[in-house]
C-alpha positions in Angstrom: 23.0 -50.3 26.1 21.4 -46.7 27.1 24.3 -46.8 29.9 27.2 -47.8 28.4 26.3 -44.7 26.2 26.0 -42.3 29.0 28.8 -43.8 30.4 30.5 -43.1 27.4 29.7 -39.3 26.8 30.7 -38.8 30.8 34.1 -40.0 29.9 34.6 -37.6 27.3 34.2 -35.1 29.6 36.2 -36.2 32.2 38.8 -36.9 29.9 38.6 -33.4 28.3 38.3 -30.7 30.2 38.2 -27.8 27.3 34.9 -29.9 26.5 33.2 -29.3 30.2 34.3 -25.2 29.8 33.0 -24.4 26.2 30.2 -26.4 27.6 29.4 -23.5 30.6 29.6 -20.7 27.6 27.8 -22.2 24.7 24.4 -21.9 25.8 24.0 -18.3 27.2 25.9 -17.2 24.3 24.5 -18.6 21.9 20.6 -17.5 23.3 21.9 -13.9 23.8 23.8 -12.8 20.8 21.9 -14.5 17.6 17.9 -14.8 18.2 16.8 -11.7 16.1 13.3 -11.5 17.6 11.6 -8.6 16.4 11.1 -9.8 13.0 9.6 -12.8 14.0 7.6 -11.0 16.5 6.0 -9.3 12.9 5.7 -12.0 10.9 3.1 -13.4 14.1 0.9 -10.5 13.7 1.2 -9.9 10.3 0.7 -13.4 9.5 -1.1 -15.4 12.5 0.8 -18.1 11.4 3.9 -19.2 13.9 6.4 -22.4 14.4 5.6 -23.1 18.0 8.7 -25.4 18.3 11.3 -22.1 17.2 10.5 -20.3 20.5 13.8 -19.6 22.6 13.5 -16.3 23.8 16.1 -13.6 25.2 15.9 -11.2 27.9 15.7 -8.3 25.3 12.8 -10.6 23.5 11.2 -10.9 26.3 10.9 -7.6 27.0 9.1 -7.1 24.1 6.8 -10.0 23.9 5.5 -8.9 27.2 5.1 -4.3 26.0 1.6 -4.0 26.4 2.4 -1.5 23.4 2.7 -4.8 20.8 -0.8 -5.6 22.2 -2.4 -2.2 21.6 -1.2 -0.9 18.6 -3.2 -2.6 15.3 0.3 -1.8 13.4 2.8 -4.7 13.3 6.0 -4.8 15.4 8.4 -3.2 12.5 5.6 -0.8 10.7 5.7 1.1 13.8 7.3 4.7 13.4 10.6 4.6 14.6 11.6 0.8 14.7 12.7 0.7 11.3 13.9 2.8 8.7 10.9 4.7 7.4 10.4 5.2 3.4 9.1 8.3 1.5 6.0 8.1 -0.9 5.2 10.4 -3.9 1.8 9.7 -5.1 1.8 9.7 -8.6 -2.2 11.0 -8.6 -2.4 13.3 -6.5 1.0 14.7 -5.5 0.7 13.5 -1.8 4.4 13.3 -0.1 3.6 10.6 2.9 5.5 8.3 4.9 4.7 4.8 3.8 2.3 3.3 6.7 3.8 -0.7 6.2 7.8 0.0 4.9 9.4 -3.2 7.0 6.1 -5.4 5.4 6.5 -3.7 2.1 10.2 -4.4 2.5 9.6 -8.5 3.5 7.0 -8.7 0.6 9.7 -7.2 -1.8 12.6 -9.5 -0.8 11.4 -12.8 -1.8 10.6 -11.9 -5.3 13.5 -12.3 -7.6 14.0 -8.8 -10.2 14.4 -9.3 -13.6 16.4 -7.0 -15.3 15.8 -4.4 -17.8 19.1 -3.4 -19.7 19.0 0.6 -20.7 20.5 0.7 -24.1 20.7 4.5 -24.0 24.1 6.0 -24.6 23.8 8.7 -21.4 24.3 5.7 -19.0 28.1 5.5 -20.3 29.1 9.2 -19.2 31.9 9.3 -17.1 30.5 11.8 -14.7 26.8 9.6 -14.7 25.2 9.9 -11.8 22.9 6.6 -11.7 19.8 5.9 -10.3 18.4 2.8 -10.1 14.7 2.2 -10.4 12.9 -0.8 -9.3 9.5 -1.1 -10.7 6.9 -3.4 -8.6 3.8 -4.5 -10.8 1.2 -4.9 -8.3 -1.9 -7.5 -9.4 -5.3 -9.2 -7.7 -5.2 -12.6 -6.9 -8.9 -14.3 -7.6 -10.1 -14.9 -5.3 -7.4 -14.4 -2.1 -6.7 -17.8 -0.9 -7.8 -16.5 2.7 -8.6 -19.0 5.9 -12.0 -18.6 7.9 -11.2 -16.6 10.5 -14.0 -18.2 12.8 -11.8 -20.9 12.7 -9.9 -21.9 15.8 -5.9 -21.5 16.0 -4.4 -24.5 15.8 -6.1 -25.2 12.5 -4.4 -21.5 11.9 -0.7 -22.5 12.5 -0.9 -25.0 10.1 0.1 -23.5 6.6 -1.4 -24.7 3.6 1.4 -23.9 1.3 4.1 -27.1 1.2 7.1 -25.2 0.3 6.4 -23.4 3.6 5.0 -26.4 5.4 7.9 -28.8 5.3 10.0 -26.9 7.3 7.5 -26.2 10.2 7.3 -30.1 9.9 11.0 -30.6 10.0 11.3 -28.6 13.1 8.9 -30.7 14.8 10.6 -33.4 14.1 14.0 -32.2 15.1 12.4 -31.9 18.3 10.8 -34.9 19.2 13.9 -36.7 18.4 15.9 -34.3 20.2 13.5 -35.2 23.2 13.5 -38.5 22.7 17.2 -38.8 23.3 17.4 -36.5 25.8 15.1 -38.9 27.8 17.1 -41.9 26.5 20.2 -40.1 27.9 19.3 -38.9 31.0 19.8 -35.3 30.3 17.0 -34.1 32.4 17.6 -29.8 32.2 17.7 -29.9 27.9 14.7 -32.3 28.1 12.9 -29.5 30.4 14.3 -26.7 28.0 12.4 -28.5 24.9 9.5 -29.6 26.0 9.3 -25.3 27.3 9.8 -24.6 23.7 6.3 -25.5 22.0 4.5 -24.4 25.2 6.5 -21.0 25.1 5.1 -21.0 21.5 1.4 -21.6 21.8 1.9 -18.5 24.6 3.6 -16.3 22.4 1.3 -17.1 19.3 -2.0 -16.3 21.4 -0.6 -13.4 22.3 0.5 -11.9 19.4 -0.4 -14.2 16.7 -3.9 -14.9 16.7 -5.1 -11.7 14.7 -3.1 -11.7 11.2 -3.1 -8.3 8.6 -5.4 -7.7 5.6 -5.5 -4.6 3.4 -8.2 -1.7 5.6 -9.7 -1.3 1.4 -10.0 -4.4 -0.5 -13.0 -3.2 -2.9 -11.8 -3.5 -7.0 -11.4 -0.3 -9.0 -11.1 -0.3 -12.7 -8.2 2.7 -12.5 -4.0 2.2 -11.9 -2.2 4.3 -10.0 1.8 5.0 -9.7 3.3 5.7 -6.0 7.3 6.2 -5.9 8.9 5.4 -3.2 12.6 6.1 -1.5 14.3 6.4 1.6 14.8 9.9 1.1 14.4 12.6 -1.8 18.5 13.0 -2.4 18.3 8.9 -2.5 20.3 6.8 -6.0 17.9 4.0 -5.4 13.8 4.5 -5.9 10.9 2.1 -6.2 7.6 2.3 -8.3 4.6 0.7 -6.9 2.5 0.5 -10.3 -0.9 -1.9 -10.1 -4.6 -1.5 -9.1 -5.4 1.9 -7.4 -6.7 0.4 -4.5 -4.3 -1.9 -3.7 -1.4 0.0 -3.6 -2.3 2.8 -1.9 -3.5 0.1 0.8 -0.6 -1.3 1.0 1.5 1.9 0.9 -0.7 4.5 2.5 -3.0 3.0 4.6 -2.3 1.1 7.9 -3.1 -3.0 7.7 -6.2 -4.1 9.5 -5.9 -6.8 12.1 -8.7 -9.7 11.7 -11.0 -10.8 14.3 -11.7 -9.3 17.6 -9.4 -7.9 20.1 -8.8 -10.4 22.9 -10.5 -9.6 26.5 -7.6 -7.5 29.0 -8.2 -10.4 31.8 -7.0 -12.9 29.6 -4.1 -10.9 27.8 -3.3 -10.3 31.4 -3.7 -14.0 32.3 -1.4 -15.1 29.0 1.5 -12.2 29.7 1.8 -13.7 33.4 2.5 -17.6 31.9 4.7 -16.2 29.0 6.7 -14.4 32.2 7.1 -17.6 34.4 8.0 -20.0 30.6 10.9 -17.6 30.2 12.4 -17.2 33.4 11.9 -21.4 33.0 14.1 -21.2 29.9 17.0 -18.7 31.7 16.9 -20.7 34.7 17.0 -23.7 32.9 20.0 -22.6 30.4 22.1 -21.3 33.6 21.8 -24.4 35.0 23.4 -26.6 32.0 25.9 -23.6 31.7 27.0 -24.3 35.3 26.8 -27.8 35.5 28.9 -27.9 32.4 27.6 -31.3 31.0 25.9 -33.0 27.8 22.8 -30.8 28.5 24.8 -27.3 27.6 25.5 -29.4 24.4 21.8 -30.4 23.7 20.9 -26.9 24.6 23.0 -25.2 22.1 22.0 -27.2 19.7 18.4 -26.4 19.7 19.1 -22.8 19.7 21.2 -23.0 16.9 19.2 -25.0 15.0 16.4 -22.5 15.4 18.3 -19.6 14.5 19.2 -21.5 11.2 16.0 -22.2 10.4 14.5 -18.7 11.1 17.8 -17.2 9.4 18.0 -19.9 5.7 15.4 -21.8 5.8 11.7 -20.0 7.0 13.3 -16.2 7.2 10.9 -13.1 7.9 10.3 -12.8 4.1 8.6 -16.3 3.4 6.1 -15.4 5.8 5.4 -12.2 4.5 5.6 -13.9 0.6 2.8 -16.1 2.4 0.6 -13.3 3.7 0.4 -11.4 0.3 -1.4 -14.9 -0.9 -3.1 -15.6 2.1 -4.6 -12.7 3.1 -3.8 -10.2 1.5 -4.9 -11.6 -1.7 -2.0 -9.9 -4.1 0.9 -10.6 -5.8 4.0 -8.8 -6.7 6.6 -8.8 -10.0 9.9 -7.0 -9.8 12.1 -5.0 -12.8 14.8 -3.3 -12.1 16.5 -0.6 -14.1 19.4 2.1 -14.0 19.4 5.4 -15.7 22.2 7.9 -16.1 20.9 10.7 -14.0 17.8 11.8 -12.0 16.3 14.2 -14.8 15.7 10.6 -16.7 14.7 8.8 -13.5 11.7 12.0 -13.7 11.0 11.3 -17.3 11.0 7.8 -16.8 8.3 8.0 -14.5 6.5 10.9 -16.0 6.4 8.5 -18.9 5.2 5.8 -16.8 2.8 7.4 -14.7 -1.2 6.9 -16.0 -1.8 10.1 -14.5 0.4 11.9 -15.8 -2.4 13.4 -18.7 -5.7 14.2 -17.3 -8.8 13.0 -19.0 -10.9 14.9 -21.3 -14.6 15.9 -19.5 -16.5 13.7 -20.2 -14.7 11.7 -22.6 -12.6 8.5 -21.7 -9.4 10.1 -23.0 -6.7 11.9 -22.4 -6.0 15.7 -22.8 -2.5 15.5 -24.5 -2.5 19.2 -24.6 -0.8 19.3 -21.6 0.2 17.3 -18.2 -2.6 17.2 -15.3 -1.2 19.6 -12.4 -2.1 16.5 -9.6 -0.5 14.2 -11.9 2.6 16.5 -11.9 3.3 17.7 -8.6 4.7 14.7 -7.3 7.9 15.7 -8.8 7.7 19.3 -6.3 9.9 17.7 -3.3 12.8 16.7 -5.9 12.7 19.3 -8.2 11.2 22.7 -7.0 9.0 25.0 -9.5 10.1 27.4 -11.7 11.4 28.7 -15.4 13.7 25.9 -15.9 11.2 23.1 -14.7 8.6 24.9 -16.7 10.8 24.2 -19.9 11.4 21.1 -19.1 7.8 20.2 -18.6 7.1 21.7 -22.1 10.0 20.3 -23.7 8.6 16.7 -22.3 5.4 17.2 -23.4 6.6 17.7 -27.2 8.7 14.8 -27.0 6.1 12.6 -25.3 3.7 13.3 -28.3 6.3 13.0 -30.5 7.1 9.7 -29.5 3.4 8.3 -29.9 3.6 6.6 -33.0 7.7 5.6 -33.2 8.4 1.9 -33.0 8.6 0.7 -29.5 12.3 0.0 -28.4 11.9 -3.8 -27.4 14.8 -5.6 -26.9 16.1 -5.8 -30.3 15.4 -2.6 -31.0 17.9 0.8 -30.1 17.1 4.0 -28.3 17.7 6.3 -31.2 13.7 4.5 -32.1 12.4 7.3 -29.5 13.3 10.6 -31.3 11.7 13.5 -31.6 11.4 15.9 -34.7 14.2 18.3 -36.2 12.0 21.8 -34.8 12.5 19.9 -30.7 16.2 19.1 -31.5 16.6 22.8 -32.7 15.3 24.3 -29.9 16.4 22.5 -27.0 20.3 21.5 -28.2 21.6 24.0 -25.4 19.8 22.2 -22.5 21.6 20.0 -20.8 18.4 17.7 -20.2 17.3 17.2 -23.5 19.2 13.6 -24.0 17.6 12.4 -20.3 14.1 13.5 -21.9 14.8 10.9 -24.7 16.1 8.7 -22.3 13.3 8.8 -20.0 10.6 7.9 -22.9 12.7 5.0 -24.1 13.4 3.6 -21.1 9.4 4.2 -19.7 8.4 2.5 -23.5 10.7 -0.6 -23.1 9.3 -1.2 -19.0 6.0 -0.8 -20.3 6.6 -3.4 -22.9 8.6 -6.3 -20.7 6.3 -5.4 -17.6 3.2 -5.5 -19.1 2.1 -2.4 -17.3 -2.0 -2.2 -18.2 -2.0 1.5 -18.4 -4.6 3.9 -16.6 -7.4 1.2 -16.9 -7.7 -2.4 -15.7 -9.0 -4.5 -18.6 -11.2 -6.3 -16.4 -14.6 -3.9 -15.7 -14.7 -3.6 -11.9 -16.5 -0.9 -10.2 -14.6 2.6 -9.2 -13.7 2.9 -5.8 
């Protein structure tokens, strides 16, 4: 039975010859165009979780699998200065202007979490010459406890993930292989059944290497207090993002580099690991040139494999499940997304003036806030966007009247309009000649209604952990 079958698949070669030829192109073309490695390469550090089976590797890959630099460096692959684009921070306590330590993570962790959608009522947005901004807003929250593996434990027990949406895949791919081994045996195609059984054994390599000591936050400790970080590819950007959650968690995850866990592994058997990882790669080239040439059944098994892990990695297990995984796992967070657009970037700054728990100081000694006038820390993060001077001295007062104005109105929920958030007669008087007077009122109605749907907890926690 097993060879009238490979009897059979012979023929069709013989019989077609265009068969034979796309069978001496599929393979290398497939391994060196579409395996995106680097982000896979950071989901294994940042994670210590890897599928061993989804391990074909290309000469650019290997390259940097074997950089002692991905060894050294506590920073994953993609967080590293330079190998992605890198993201501005505006510290809404302090003022500090940073480069975000973790923007690829930050960006993984922020993909797999549907927004929901904020509509601004407000009538600026439908000005012709509107210059919109949109705002994401990420509410940042503990998860008690972290659901975080023993790290004495050993790593096989560690490449097993606990969560099942994430697990049935890792399963399916193991399947997918023995089956695919199976019938390479059955049929006698001896090179594919040699590229396979490389693949999981390329894996365990790879995942020792660079797998075996996932991320956690460097400062994990609770703090009662909330902080606000804005964050943007540049300062002249139309698209911004505001962290908003527990002080200490986001300026972890924003300004601090991620720790690895465990200990660093001994240079004699890195050294020992990096030589294998060599020769199983070389075994995978050599292998995949040799179905190419031989132009048979095993170019066709190859391809297959290939393709069927760059589907998986690309639809089914991409970079940002891993990374949804690692905020649970280790990192012991969780995100929610809103997402907003206002009219220009004067209400974008009142917006987030508004939103910011800094923004008012507090009283000495007393656990409230001096509405007298806005904390100079709590202000300055607005110095690399818009400079100091008369005009933004204005404004800043102008705000502040409005702001205390406000306190009081009814909240503009959804059923409710913009025109809710109005300041008195004496305001309107004196600032009908500035052109961003309606982006003020914007700006607090806008900053009222996120507050609302987001649930935003203000400057303090209600839980009572100790300050940081």
């Amino acid at each position: 039975m097993f060879a009238s079958a490979i009897n059979g698949l012979a023929a069709i070669l013989s019989r077609n010859g265009w068969v034979a030829e796309l069978a001496g192109i599929l393979p290398l073309s497939a391994l060196v165009e579409f395996i995106d490695l680097p982000p896979k390469l950071h989901i294994y550090q940042l994670t210590g979780y890897a599928a061993l089976w989804n391990s074909p590797i290309t000469p650019a890959g290997s390259r940097l699998l074997l950089s002692k630099d991905n060894l050294t460096y506590p920073d994953c692959y993609l967080d590293r200065f330079g190998n992605s684009i890198g993201l501005l921070g505006l510290d809404g306590r302090y003022g500090s202007r940073y480069y975000v330590s973790n923007p690829e993570t930050i960006r993984m962790c922020l993909r797999d979490h549907p927004a929901t959608i904020i509509e601004n009522l407000h009538g600026n947005i439908d000005a012709h010459d509107a210059r919109l901004q949109n705002l994401e807003i990420v509410h940042v929250s503990r998860l008690h406890p972290p659901h975080r593996p023993e790290i004495s434990s050993s790593w096989p027990r560690r490449v097993l993930l606990r969560s099942m949406r994430v697990k049935w895949p890792h399963m399916c791919g193991w399947v997918v292989l023995l089956g695919m081994v199976i019938m390479s045996g059955i049929l006698r195609t001896w090179l594919a059944l040699a590229f396979l059984v490389l693949m999981p054994t390329t894996g365990v390599i790879v995942f020792m290497l660079h797998g075996s000591n996932p991320r956690c936050l460097l400062v994990e400790k609770p703090t009662r207090w909330n902080r606000l970080v804005l964050i943007a590819e540049h300062e002249n950007t139309t698209n911004w993002v505001a962290f908003y959650g527990e002080s200490t968690i986001v300026n972890s995850l924003l300004n601090r580099p991620l720790k690895p866990l465990g200990s660093v592994k001994r240079p004699p058997v890195t050294t020992g690991l990096r030589m294998i990882l060599r020769v199983f790669i070389l075994g995978q080239w050599a292998i995949a040139l040799g179905a190419a040439a031989v132009k048979d059944w095993n170019a066709y098994f190859i391809t297959f494999w290939i393709s069927f892990c760059i589907f998986m990695q690309a639809h089914v297990i991409p970079p940002e499940k891993g990374a949804k995984l690692w905020m649970k796992s280790h990192a012991g967070i969780k995100i929610e997304r809103y997402r907003t657009t206002l009219s220009s970037r004067r209400a974008l700054l009142n917006t987030i003036i508004a939103l910011n728990p800094d923004t008012f100081a507090l009283l000495p000694g007393e656990n409230k806030e001096d509405r007298d006038r806005f904390a100079a820390e709590g202000m300055s993060w607005i110095d690399p966007i818009l400079v100091e001077g008369p005009t933004r001295t204005r404004w800043e007062k102008a705000t502040l009247e409005a702001m205390n104005s406000a306190i009081g109105h009814s909240s503009p929920g959804k059923e409710n309009v913009p025109e809710s958030i109005a300041p008195d007669v004496e305001w309107k008087e004196e600032y009908k000649n500035e052109f961003w007077a309606p982006y003020i009122l914007e700006g607090i109605y806008l900053a009222t209604k996120i507050k609302e749907e987001a649930k935003l907890p203000g400057r303090v926690r209600d839980d009572k952990s100790d300050e940081v």
